[in-house]
C-alpha positions in Angstrom: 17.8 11.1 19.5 21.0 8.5 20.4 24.1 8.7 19.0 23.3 5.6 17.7 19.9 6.6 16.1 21.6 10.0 14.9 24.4 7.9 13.2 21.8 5.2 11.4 19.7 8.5 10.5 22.9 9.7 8.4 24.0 6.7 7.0 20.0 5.7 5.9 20.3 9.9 4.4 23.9 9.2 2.7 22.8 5.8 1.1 19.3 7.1 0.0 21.1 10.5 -1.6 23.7 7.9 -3.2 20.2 5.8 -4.8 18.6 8.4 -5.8 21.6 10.0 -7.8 21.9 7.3 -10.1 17.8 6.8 -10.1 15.0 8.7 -11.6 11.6 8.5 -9.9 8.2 10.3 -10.2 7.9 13.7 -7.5 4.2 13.8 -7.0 1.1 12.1 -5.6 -2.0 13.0 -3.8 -2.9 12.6 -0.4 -6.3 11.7 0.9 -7.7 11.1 4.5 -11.2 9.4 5.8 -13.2 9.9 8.9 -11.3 8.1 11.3 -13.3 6.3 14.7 -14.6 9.9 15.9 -12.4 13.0 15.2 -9.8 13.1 18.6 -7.3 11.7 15.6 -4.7 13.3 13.7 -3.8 13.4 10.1 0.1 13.5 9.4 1.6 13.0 5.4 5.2 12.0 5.8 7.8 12.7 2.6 10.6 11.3 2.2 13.7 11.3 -0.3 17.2 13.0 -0.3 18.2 15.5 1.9 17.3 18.8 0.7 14.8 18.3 -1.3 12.2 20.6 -1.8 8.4 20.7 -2.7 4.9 22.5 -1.9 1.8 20.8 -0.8 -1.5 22.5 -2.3 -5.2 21.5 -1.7 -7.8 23.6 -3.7 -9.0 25.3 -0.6 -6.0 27.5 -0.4 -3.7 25.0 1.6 -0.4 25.7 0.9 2.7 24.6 2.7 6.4 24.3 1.2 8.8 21.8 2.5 12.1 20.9 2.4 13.4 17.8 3.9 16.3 17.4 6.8 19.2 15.4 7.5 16.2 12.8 9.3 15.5 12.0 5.2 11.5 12.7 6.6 9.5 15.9 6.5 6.4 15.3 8.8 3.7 17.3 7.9 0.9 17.4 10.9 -2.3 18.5 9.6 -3.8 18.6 13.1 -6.8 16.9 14.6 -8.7 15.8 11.9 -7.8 17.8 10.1 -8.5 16.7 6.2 -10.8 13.5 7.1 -13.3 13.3 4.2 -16.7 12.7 6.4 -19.6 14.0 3.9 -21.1 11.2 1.8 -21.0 12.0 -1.9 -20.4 16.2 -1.2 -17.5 17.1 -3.8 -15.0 18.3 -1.3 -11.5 20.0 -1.5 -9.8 18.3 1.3 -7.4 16.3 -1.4 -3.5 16.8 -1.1 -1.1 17.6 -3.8 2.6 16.6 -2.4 5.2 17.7 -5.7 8.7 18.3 -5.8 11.1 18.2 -8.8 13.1 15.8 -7.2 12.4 11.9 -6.1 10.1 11.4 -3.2 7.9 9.5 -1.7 4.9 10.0 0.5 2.4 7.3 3.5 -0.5 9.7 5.1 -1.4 8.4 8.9 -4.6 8.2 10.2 -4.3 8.3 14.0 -6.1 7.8 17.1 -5.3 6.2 20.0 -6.6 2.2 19.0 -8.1 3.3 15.9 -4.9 3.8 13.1 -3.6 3.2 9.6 -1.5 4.3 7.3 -1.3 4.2 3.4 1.6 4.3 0.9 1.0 7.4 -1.3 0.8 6.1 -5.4 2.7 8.3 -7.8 0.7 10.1 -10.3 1.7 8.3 -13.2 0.8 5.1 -10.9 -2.8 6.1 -11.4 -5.5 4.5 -13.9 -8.8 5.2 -14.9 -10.4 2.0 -13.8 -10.8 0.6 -10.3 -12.6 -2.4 -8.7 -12.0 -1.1 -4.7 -11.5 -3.5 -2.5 -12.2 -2.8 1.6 -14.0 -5.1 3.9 -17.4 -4.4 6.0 -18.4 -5.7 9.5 -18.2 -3.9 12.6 -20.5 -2.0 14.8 -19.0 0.9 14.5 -18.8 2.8 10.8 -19.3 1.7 7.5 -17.2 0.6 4.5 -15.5 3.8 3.0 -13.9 5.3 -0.6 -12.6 8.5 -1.9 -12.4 9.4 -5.8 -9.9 12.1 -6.7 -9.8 13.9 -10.2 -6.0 15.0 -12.0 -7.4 16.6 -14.1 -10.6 19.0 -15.2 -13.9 17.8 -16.2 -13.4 14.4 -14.7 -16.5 12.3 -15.5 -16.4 9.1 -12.8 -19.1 6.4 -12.9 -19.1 4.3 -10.2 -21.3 0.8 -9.9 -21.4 0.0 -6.1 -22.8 -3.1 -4.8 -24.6 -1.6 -2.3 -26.9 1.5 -1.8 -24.7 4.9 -1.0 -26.0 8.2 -1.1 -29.1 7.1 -1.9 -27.9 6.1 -5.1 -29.5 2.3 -5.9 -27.2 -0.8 -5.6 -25.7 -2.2 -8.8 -26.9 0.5 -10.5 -24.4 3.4 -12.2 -24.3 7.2 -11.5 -21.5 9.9 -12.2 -19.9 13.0 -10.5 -18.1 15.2 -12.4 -15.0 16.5 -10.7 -12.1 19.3 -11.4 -8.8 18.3 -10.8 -8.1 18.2 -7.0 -11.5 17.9 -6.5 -12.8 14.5 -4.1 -15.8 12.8 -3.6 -16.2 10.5 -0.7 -18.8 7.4 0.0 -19.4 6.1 3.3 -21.9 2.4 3.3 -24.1 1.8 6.4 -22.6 -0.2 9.4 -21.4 -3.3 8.4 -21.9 -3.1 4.7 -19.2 -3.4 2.5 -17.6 -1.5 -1.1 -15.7 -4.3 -2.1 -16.2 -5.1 -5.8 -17.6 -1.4 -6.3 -16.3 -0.1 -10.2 -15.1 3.1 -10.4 -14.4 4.1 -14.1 -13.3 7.8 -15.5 -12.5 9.5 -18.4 -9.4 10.2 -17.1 -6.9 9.2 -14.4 -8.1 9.4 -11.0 -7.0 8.2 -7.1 -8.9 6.0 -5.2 -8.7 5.2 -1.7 -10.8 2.9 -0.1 -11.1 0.9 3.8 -13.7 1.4 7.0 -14.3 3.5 9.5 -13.9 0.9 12.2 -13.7 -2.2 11.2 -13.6 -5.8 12.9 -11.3 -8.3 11.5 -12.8 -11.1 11.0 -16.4 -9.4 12.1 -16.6 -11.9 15.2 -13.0 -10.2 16.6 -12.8 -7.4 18.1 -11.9 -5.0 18.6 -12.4 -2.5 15.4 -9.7 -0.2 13.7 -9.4 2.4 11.2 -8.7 1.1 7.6 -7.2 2.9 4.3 -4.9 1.7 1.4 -4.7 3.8 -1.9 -5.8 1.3 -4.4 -4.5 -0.2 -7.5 -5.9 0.3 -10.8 -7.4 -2.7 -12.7 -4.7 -2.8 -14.8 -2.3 -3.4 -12.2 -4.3 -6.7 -11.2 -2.1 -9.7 -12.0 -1.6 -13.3 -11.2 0.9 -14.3 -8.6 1.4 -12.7 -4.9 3.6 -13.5 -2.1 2.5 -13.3 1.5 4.3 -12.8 5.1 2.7 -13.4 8.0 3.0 -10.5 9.6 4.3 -10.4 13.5 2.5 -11.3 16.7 -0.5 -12.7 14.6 -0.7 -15.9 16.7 -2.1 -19.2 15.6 -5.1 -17.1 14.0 -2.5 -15.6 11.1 -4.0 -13.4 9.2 -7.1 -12.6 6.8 -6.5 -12.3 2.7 -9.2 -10.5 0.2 -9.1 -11.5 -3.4 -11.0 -9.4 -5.8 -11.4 -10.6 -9.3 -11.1 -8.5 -12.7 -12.6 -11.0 -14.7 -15.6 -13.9 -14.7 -14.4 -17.3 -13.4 -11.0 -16.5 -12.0 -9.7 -19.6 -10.2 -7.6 -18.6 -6.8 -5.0 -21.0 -5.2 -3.2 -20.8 -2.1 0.3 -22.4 -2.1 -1.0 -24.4 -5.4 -4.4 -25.5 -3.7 -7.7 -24.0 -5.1 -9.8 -21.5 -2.7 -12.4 -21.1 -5.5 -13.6 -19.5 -8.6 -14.9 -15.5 -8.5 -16.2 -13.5 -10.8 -15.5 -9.4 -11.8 -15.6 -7.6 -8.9 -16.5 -10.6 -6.5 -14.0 -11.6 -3.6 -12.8 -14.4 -1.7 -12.1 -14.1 1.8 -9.7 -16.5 3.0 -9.5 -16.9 6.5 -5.9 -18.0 8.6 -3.3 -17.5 5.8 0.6 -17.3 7.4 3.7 -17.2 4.6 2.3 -18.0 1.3 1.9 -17.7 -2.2 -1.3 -17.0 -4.3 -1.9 -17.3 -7.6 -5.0 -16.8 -10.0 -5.6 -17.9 -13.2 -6.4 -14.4 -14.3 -5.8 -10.8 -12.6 -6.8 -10.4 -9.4 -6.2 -7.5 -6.5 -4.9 -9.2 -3.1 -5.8 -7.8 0.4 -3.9 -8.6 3.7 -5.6 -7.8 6.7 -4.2 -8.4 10.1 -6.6 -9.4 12.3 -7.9 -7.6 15.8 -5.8 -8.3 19.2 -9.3 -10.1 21.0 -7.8 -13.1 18.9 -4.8 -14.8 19.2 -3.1 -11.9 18.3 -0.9 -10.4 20.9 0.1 -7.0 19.4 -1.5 -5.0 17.1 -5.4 -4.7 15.5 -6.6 -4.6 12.5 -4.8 -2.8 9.7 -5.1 -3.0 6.2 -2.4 -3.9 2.8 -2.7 -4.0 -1.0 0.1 -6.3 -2.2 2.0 -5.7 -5.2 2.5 -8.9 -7.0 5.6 -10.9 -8.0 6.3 -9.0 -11.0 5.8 -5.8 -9.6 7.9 -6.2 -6.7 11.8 -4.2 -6.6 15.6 -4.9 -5.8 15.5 -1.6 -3.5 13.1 0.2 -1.5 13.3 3.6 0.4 11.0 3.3 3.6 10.2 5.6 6.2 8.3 4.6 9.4 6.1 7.5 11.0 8.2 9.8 13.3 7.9 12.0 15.6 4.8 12.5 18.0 3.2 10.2 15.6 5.6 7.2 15.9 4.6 3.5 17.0 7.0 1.7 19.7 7.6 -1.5 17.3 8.2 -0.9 13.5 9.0 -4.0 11.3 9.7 -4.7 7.5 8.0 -7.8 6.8 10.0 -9.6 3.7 9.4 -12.3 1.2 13.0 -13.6 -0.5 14.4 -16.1 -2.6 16.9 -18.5 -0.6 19.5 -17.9 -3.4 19.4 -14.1 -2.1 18.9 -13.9 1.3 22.9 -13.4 1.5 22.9 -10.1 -0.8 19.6 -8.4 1.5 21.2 -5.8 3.2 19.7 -3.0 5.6 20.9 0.6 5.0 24.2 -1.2 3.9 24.8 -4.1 6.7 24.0 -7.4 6.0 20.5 -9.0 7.4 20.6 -12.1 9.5 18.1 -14.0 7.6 18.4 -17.3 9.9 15.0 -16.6 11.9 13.4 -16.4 8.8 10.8 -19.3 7.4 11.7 -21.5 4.4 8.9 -22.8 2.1 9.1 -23.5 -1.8 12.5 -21.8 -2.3 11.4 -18.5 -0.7 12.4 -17.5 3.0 9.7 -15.2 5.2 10.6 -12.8 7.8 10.4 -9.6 9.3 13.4 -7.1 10.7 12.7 -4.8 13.6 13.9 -1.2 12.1 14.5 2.1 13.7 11.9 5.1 13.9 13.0 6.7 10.6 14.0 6.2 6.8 16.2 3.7 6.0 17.1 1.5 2.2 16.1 -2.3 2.2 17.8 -3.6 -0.8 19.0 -7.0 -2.4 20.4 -8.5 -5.9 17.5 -9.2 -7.0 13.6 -8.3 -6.3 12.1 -8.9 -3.3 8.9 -8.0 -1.4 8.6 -5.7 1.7 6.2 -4.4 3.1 6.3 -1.8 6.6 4.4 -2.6 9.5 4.2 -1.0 12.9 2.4 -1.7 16.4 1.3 -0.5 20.0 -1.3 -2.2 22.0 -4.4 -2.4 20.0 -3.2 -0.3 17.4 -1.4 -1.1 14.3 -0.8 0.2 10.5 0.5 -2.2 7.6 1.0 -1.1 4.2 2.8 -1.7 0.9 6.4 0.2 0.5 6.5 0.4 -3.4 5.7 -1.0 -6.7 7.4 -1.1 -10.1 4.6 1.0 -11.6 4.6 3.6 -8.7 8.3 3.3 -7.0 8.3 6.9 -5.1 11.7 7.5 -4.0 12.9 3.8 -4.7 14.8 3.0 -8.1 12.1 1.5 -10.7 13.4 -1.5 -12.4 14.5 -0.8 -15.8 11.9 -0.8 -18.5 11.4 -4.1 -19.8 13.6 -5.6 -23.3 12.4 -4.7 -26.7 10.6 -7.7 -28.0 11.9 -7.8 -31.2 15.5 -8.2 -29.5 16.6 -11.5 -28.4 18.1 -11.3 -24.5 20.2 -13.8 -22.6 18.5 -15.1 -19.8 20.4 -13.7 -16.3 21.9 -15.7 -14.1 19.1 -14.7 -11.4 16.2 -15.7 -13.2 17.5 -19.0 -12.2 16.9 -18.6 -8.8 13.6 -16.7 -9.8 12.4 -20.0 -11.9 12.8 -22.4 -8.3 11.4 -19.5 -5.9 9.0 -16.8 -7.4 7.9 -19.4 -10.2 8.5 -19.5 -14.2 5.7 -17.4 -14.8 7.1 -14.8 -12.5 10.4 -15.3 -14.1 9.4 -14.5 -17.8 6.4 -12.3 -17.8 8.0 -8.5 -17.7 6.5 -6.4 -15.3 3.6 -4.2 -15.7 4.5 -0.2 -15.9 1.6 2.1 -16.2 4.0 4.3 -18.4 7.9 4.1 -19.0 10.2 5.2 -16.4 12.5 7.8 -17.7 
């Protein structure tokens, strides 16, 4: 490592210790990994937080590792080649992680393989629900559409409705597993079908993880590329998402999924109407750069970047959820993958309002904002960042997602959320109705960039942050 990377290693470790002394965050969540391409890949979870911290990782078949993380900020935890890829369609398994620690941290688990990788933010375990409308994409010649269900709990009943036929089990039509906490069940479709809009209810909180084996993106582009993102719970739908565009997409941009919670939900683009889905449907809207979409009820949005046989020039296809407007922080703790398992290019993609791109600072200097896009009071961008953890931070929330490339390999993902912020400071919990509060000074800015609506709704918290 370079004196230089050493010394932006320490100061990224000082400032997060600093965070996360002042901020409480949740110290568990569960890590889950598909069938990749073939099995030459390697499974990796990386956790992050203050240095020091300590924690096991535990898996019902006797896995059992302790941790404790550097002065890097990142414990890597290599898992070997394949070496917890879910592959048997609808076997309960007991290749599901458990990553806890007392203190605050935060977890992404890597799928690699040369030209076939991505790479999913871990959701806390208070971040989970009980109800799930998965969203993946299908198309390809080589794998089908996948999804993992994990239990928290004993005596999980889970009844899932899938749109097509997997494990025999008929389309449209519902069946049940019953599953023991840490126990998994994974679904794989046929080649080129797709689990978008599948339901997935419990009794009790579960994780969900859902992508492809392979996939093309759009189907006529090659070439294909593993695909995973935890997914968000139905009741963490919501109504208004920024987009960036992420880097070297080319005049192609990049491909948004919309699934719908609810019958005849309108979806706009930058104020101009894709269309009207219902539950569990979605709208695929091709060539989307910086934007802004909205719904007239709660939706799920996907970004997808699209393969490098485009007009792409780095990168394939990889995979984000994307936390919406009222979800979104004034701080996030990031780590990139490191290590053997690091990519050469490693961005933060970032969504701002104008008013406070002069406050965004990068593990404590300012960010030169001036490259970045302006449209409707918000400014797009992305910021090369070291191999390693850093803070992203600003005066008021912001959206980032990570993103990182090689040739014909890529990973995008979500960093955090209000109702799952890992290692990042949640927002505080929202005003007491009954109380009358003075509206801030920001919310100004808020009212000309993100919107009123993203002003004045509070945001949605699966449980209060203590």
């Amino acid at each position: 490592m370079s004196t230089r990377s050493r010394s932006l290693a320490s100061l990224a470790c000082a400032s997060l210790a600093l965070l996360l002394s002042s901020a409480a965050a949740h110290a568990s969540f569960i890590a889950n990994f598909h069938q990749n391409f073939d099995d030459t890949n390697t499974n990796t979870v990386f956790i992050f937080g203050a240095q020091g911290t300590e924690g096991t990782v535990s898996g019902n078949d006797g896995f059992n590792q302790n941790f404790t993380i550097d002065n890097t900020g990142v414990f890597s935890l290599g898992l070997g080649t394949a070496g917890r890829a879910m592959s048997q369609n609808g076997v309960v398994n007991n290749l599901s992680l458990l990553v806890e620690s007392v203190d605050p941290i935060s977890g992404l688990a890597l799928n690699r393989r040369n030209f076939s990788t991505d790479m999913t933010t871990l959701i806390d375990i208070d971040g989970l629900s009980s109800e799930y409308r998965v969203l993946s994409i299908g198309g390809g010649d080589d794998g089908g559409s996948q999804m993992s269900v994990t239990a928290t709990e004993d005596n999980t009943t889970v009844t899932i409705t899938a749109p097509v036929v997997i494990d025999g089990n008929v389309a449209d039509t519902p069946f049940q597993v019953v599953l023991d906490k840490g126990e998994s069940v994974f679904y794989e479709t046929a080649v080129g079908e797709d689990l978008s809009g599948s339901l997935v209810s419990a009794n009790k909180d579960v994780a969900v993880f859902a992508g492809a084996k392979c996939a093309d993106v759009p189907s006529n582009v090659s070439a294909c590329d593993h695909l995973v993102q935890q997914q968000f719970g139905t009741e963490n739908f919501d109504t208004e998402f920024l987009l960036v565009e992420t880097p070297f997409a080319g005049s192609d941009q990049d491909l948004v999924r919309v699934i719908a919670a609810e019958d005849n939900t309108e979806v706009f683009v930058d104020g101009v109407s894709q269309g009207t889905i219902d539950s569990g449907e979605v709208l695929q809207i091709d060539s989307v750069g910086n934007a802004k979409v909205t719904s007239d009820k709660p939706v799920s949005v996907g970004q997808f970047m699209r393969g490098q046989s485009g007009s792409r020039t780095v990168g394939d296809p990889a995979f984000a959820l994307i936390p919406s407007i009222d979800q979104l922080l004034d701080t996030y703790a990031f780590t990139t993958p490191v290590g053997s398992e690091s990519f050469s290019q490693n961005q933060l993609n970032i969504a701002i309002a104008a008013s406070d791109a002069g406050s965004l600072e990068l593990d404590g200097a300012l960010v030169d904002t001036t490259g970045f896009t302006l449209s409707n009071g918000i400014l797009y961008g992305s910021i090369d960042v070291s191999v390693g953890s850093g803070i992203i931070s600003a005066e008021n929330p912001f959206l980032a997602t990570l993103s990182g490339f090689d040739s014909f390999d890529s990973y995008l993902t979500p960093i955090a959320s209000a109702f799952s912020p890992g290692v990042s400071p949640p927002p505080p919990p929202p005003p007491n109705p009954t109380e009358v509060v003075p509206l801030p000074a920001s919310a100004l800015l808020l009212l000309g960039g993100f919107g009123v609506m993203g002003a004045l709704r509070r945001r949605k918290l699966r449980r209060a942050v203590t």
